[in-house]
N, CA, C, O and CB atoms as a CASP TS submission, in Angstrom:
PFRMAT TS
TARGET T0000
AUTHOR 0000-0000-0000
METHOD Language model
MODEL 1
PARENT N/A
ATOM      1  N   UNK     1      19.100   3.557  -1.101  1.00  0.00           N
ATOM      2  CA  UNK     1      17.910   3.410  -1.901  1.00  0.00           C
ATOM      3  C   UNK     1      17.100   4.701  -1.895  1.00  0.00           C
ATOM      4  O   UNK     1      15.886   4.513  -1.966  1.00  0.00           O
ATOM      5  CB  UNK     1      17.070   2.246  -1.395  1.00  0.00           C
ATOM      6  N   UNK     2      17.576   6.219  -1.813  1.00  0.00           N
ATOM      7  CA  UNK     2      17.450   6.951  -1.996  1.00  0.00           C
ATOM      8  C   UNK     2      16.288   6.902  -3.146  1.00  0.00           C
ATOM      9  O   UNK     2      15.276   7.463  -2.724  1.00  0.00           O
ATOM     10  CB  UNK     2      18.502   7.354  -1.978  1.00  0.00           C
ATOM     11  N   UNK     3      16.151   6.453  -4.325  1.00  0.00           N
ATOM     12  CA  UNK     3      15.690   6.444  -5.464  1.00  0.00           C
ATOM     13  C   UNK     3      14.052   6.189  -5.025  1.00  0.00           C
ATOM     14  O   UNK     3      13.065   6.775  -5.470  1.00  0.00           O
ATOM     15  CB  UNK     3      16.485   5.373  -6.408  1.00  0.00           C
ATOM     16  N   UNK     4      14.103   5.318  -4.196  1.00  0.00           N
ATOM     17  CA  UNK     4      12.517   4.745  -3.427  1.00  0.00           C
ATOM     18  C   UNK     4      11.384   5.934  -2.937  1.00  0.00           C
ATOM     19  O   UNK     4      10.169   6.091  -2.825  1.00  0.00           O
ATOM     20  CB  UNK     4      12.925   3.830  -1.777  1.00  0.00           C
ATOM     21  N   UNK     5      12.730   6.682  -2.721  1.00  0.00           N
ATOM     22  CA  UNK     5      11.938   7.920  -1.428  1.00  0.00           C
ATOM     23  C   UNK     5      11.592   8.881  -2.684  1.00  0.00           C
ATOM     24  O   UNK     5      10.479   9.369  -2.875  1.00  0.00           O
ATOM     25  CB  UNK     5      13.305   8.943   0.179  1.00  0.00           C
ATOM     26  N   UNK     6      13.010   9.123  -3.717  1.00  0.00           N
ATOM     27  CA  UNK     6      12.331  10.148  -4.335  1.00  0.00           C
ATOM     28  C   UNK     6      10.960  10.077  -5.975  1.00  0.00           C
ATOM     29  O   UNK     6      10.515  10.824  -6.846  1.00  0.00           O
ATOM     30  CB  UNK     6      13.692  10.922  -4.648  1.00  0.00           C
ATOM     31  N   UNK     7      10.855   8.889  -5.576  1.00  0.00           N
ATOM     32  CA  UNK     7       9.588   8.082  -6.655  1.00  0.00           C
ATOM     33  C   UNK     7       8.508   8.387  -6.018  1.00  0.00           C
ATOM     34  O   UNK     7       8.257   8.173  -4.832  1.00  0.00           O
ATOM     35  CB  UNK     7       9.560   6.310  -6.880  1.00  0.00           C
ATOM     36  N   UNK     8       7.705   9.012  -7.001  1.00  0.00           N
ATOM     37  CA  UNK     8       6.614   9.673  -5.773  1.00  0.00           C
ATOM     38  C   UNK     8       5.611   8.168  -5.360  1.00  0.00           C
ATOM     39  O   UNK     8       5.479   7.688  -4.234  1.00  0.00           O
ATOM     40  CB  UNK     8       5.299  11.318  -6.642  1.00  0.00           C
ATOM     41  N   UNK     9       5.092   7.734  -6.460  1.00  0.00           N
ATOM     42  CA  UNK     9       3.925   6.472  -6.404  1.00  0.00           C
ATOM     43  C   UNK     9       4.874   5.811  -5.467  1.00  0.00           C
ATOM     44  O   UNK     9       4.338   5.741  -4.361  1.00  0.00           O
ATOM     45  CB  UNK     9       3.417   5.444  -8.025  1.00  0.00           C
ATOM     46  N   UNK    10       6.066   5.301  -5.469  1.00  0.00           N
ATOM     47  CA  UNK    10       7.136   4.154  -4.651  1.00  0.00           C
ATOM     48  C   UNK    10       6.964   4.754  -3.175  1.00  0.00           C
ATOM     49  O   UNK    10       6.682   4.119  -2.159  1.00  0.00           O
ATOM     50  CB  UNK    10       9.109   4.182  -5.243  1.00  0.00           C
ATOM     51  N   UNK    11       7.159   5.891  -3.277  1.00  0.00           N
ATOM     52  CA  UNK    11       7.347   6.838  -1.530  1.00  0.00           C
ATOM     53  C   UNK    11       5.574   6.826  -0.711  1.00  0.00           C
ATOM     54  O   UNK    11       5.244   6.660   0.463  1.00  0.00           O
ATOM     55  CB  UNK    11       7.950   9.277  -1.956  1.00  0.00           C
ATOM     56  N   UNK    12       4.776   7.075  -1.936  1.00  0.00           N
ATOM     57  CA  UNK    12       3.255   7.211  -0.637  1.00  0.00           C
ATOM     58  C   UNK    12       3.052   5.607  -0.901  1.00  0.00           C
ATOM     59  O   UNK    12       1.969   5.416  -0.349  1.00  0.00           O
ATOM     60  CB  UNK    12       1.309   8.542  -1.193  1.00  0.00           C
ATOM     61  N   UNK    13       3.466   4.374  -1.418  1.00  0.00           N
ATOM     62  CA  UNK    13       2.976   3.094  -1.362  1.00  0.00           C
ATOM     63  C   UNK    13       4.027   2.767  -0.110  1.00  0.00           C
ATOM     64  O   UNK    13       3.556   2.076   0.793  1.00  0.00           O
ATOM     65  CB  UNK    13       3.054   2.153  -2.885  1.00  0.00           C
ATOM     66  N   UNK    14       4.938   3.054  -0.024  1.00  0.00           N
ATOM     67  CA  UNK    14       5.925   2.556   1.735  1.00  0.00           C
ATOM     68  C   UNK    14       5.222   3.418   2.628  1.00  0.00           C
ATOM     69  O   UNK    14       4.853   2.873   3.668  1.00  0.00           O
ATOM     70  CB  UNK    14       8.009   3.043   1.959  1.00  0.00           C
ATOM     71  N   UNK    15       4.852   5.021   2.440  1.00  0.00           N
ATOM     72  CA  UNK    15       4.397   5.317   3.784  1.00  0.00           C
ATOM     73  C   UNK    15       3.080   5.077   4.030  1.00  0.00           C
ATOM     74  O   UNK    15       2.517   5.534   5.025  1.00  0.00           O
ATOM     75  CB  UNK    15       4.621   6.581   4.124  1.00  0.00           C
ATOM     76  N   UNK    16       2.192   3.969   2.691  1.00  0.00           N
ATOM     77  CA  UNK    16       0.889   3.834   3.273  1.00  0.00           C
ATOM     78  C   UNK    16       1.357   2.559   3.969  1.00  0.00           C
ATOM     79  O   UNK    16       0.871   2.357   5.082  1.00  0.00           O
ATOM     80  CB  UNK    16      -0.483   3.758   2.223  1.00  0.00           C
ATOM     81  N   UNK    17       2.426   1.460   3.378  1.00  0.00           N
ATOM     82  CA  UNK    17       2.578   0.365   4.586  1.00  0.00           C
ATOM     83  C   UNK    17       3.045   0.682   5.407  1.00  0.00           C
ATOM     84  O   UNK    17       2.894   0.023   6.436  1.00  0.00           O
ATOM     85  CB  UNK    17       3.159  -0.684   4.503  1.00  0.00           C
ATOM     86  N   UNK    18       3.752   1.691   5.420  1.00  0.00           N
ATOM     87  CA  UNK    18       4.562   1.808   7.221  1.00  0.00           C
ATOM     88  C   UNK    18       3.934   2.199   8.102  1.00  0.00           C
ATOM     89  O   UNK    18       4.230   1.935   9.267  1.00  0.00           O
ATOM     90  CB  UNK    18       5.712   2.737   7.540  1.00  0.00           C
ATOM     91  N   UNK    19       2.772   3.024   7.720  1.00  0.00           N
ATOM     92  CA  UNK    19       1.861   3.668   8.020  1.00  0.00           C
ATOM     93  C   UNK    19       2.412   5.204   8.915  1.00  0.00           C
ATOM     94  O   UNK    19       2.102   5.578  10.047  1.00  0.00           O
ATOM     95  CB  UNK    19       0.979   2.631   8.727  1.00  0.00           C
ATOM     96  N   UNK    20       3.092   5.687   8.150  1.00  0.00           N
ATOM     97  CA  UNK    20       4.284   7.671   8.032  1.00  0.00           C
ATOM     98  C   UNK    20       2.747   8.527   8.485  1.00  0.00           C
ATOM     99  O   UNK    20       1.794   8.630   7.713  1.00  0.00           O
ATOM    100  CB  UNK    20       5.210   8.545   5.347  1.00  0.00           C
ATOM    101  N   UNK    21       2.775   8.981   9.633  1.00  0.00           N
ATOM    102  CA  UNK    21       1.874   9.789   9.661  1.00  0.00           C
ATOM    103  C   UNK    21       1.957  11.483   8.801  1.00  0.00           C
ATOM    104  O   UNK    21       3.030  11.747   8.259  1.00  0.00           O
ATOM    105  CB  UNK    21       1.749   9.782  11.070  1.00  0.00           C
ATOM    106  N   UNK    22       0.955  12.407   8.736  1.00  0.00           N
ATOM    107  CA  UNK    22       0.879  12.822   7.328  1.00  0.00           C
ATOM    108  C   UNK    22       2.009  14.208   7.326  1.00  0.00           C
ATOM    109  O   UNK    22       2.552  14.779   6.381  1.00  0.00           O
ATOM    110  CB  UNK    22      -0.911  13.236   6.863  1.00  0.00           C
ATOM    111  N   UNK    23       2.092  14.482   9.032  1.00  0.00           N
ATOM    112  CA  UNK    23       2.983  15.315   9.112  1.00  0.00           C
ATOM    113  C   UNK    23       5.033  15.066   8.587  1.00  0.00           C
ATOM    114  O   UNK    23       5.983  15.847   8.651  1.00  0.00           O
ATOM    115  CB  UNK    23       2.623  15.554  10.566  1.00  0.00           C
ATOM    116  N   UNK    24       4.943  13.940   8.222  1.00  0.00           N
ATOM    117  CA  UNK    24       6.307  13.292   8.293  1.00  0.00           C
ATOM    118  C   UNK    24       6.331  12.683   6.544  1.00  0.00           C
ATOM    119  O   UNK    24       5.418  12.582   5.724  1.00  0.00           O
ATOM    120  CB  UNK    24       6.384  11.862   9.755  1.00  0.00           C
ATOM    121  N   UNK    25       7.697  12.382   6.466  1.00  0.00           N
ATOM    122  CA  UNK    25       8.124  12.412   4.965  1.00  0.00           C
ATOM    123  C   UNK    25       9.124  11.407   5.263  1.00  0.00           C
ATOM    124  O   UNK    25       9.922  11.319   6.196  1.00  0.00           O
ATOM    125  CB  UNK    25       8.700  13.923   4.218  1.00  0.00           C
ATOM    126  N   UNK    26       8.827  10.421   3.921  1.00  0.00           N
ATOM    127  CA  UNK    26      10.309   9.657   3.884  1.00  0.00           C
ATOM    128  C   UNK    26      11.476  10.181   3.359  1.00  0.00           C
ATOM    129  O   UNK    26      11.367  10.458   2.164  1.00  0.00           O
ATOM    130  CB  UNK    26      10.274   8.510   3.174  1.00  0.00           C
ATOM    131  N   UNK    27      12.348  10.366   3.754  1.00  0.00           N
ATOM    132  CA  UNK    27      13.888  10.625   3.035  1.00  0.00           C
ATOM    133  C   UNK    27      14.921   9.439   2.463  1.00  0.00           C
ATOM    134  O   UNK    27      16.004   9.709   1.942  1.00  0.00           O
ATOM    135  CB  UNK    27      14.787  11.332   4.155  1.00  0.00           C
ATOM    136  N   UNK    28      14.413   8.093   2.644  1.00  0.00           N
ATOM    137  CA  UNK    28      15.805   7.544   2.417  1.00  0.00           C
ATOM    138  C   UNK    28      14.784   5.960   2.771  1.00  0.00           C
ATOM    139  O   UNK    28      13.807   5.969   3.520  1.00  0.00           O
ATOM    140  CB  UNK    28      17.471   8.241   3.708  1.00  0.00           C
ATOM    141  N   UNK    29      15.256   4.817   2.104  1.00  0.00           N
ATOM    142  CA  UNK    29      14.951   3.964   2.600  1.00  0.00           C
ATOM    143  C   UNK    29      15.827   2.846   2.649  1.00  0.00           C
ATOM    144  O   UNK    29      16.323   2.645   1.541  1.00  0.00           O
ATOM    145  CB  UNK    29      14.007   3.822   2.221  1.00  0.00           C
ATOM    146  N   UNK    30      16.278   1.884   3.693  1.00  0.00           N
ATOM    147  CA  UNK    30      16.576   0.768   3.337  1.00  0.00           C
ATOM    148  C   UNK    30      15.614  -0.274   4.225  1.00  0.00           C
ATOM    149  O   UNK    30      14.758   0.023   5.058  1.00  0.00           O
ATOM    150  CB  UNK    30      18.058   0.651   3.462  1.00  0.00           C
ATOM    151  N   UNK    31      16.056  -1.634   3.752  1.00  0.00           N
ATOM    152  CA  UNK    31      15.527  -2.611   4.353  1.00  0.00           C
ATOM    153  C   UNK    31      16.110  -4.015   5.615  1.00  0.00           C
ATOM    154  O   UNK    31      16.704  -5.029   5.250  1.00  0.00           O
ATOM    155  CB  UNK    31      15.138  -3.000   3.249  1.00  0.00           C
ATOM    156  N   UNK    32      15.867  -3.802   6.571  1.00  0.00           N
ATOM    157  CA  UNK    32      16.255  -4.856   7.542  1.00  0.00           C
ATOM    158  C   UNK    32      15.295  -5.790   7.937  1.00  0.00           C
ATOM    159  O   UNK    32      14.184  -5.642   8.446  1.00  0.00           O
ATOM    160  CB  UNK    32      16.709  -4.316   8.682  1.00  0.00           C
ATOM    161  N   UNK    33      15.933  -6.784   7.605  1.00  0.00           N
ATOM    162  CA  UNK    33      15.410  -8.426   8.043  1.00  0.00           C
ATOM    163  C   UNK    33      14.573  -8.883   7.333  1.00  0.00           C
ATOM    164  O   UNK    33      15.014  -8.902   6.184  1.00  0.00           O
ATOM    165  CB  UNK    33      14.770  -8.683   9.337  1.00  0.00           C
ATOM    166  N   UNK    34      13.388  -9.346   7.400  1.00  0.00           N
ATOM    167  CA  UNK    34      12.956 -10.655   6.672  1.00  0.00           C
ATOM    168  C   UNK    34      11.691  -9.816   6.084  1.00  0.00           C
ATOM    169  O   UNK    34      11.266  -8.806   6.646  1.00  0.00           O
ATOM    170  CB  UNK    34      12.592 -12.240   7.751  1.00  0.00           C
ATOM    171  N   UNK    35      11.255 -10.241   5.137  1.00  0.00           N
ATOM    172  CA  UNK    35       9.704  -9.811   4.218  1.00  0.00           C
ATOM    173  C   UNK    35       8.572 -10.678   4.557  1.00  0.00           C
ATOM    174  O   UNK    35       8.918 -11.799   4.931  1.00  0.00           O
ATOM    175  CB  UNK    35       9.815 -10.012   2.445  1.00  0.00           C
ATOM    176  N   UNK    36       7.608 -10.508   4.534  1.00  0.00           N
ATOM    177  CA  UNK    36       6.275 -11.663   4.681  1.00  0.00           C
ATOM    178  C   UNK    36       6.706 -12.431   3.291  1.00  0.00           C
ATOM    179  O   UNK    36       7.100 -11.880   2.263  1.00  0.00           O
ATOM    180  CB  UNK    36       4.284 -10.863   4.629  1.00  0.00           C
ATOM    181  N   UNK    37       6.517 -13.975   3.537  1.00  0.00           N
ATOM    182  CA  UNK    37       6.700 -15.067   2.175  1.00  0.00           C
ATOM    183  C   UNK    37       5.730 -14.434   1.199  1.00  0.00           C
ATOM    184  O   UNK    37       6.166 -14.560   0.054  1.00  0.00           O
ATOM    185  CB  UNK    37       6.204 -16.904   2.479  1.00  0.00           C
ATOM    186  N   UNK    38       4.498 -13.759   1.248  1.00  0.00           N
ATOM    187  CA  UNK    38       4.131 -13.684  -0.164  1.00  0.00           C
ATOM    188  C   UNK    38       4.546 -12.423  -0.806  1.00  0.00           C
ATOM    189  O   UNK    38       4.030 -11.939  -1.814  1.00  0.00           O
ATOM    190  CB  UNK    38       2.688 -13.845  -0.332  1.00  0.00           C
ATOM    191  N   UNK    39       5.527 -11.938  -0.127  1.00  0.00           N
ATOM    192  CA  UNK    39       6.396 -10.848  -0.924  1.00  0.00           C
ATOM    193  C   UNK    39       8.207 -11.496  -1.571  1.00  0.00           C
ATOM    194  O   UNK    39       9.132 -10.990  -2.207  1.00  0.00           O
ATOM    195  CB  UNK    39       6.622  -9.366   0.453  1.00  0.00           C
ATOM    196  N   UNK    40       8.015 -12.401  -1.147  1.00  0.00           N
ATOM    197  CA  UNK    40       9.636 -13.075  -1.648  1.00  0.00           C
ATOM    198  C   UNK    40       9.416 -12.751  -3.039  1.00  0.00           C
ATOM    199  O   UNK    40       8.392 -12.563  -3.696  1.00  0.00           O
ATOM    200  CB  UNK    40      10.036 -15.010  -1.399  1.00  0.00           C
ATOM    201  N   UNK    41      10.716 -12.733  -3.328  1.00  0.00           N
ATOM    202  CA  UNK    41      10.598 -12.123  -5.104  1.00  0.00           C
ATOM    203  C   UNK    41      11.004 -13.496  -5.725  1.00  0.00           C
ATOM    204  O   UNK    41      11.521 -14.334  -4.987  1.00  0.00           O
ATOM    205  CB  UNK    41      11.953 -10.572  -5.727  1.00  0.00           C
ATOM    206  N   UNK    42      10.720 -13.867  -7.531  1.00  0.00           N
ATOM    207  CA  UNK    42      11.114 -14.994  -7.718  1.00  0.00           C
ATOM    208  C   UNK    42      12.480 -14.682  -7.974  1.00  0.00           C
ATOM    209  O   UNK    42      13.184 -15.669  -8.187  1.00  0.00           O
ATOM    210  CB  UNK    42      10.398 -15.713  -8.656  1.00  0.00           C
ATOM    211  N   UNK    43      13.032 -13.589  -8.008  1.00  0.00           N
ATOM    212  CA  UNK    43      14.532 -13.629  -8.531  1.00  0.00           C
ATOM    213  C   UNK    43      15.534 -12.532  -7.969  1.00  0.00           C
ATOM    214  O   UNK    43      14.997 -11.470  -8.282  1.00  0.00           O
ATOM    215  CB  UNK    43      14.521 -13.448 -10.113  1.00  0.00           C
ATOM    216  N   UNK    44      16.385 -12.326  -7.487  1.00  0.00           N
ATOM    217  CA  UNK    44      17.120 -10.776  -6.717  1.00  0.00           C
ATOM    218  C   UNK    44      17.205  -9.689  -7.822  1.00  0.00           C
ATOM    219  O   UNK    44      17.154  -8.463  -7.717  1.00  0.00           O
ATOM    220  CB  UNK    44      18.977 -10.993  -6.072  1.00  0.00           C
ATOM    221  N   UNK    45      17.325 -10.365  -8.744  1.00  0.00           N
ATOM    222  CA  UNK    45      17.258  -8.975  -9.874  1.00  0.00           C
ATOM    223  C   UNK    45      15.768  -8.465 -10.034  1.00  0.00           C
ATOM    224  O   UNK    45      14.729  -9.032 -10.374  1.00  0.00           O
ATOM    225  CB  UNK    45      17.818  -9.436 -11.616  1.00  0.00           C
ATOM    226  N   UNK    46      15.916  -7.837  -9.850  1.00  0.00           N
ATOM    227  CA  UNK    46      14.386  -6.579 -10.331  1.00  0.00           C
ATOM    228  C   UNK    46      14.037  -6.539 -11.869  1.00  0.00           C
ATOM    229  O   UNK    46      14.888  -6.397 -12.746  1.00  0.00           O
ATOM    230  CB  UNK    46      14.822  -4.612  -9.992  1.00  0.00           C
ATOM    231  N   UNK    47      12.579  -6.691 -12.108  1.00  0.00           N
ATOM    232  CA  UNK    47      12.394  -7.069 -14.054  1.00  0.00           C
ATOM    233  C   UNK    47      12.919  -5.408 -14.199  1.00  0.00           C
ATOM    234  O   UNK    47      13.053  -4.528 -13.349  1.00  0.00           O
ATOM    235  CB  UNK    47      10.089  -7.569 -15.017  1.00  0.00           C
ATOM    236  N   UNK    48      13.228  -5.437 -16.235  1.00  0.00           N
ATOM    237  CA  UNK    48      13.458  -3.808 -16.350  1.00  0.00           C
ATOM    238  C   UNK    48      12.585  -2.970 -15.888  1.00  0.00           C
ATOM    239  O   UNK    48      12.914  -1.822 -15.590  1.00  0.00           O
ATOM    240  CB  UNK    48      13.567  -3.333 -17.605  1.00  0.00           C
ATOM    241  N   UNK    49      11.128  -3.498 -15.741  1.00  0.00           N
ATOM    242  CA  UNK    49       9.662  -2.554 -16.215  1.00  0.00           C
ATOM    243  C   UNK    49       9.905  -1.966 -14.367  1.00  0.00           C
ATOM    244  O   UNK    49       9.935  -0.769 -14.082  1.00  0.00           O
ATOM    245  CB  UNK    49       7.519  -3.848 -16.848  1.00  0.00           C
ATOM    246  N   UNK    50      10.051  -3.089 -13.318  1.00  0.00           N
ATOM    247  CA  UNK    50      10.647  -2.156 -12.327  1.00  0.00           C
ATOM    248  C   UNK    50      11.566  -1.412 -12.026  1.00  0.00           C
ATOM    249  O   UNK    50      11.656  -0.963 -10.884  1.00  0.00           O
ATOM    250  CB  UNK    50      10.753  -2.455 -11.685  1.00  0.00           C
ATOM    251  N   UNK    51      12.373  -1.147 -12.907  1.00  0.00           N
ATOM    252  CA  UNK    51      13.832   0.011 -12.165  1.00  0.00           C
ATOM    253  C   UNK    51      13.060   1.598 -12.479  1.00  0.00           C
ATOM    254  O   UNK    51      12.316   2.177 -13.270  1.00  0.00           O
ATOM    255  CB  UNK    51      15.978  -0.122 -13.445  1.00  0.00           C
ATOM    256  N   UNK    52      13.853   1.783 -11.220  1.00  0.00           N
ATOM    257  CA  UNK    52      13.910   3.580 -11.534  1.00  0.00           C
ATOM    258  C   UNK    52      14.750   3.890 -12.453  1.00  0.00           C
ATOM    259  O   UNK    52      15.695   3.167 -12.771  1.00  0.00           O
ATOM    260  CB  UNK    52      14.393   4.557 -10.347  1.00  0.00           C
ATOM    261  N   UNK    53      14.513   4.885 -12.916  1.00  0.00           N
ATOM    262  CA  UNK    53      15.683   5.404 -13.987  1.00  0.00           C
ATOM    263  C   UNK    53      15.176   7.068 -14.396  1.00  0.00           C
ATOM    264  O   UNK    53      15.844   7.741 -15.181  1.00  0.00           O
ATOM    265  CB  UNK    53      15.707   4.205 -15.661  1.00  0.00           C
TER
END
């Protein structure tokens, strides 16, 4: 998910939740284990208006 890191708005909205201190940079992201329920998505496909491209 390379694509995450290099989206600029997508990359500082993960390192404001991860909370990336300012000296450090994301390169790469994936995801392990479970999401908080009010982030469950209604569907695994992503709408178009979200894809990178």
């Amino acid at each position: 998910m390379s694509a995450s890191a290099n989206d600029v708005d997508t990359r500082t909205a993960l390192e404001q939740d991860c909370q990336v201190p300012a000296d450090r940079r994301i390169a790469n992201v994936f995801r392990v284990g479970r999401i908080a329920d009010s982030a469950v998505a209604e569907s695994p496909r992503l709408r178009v208006s979200e894809l990178l491209v």
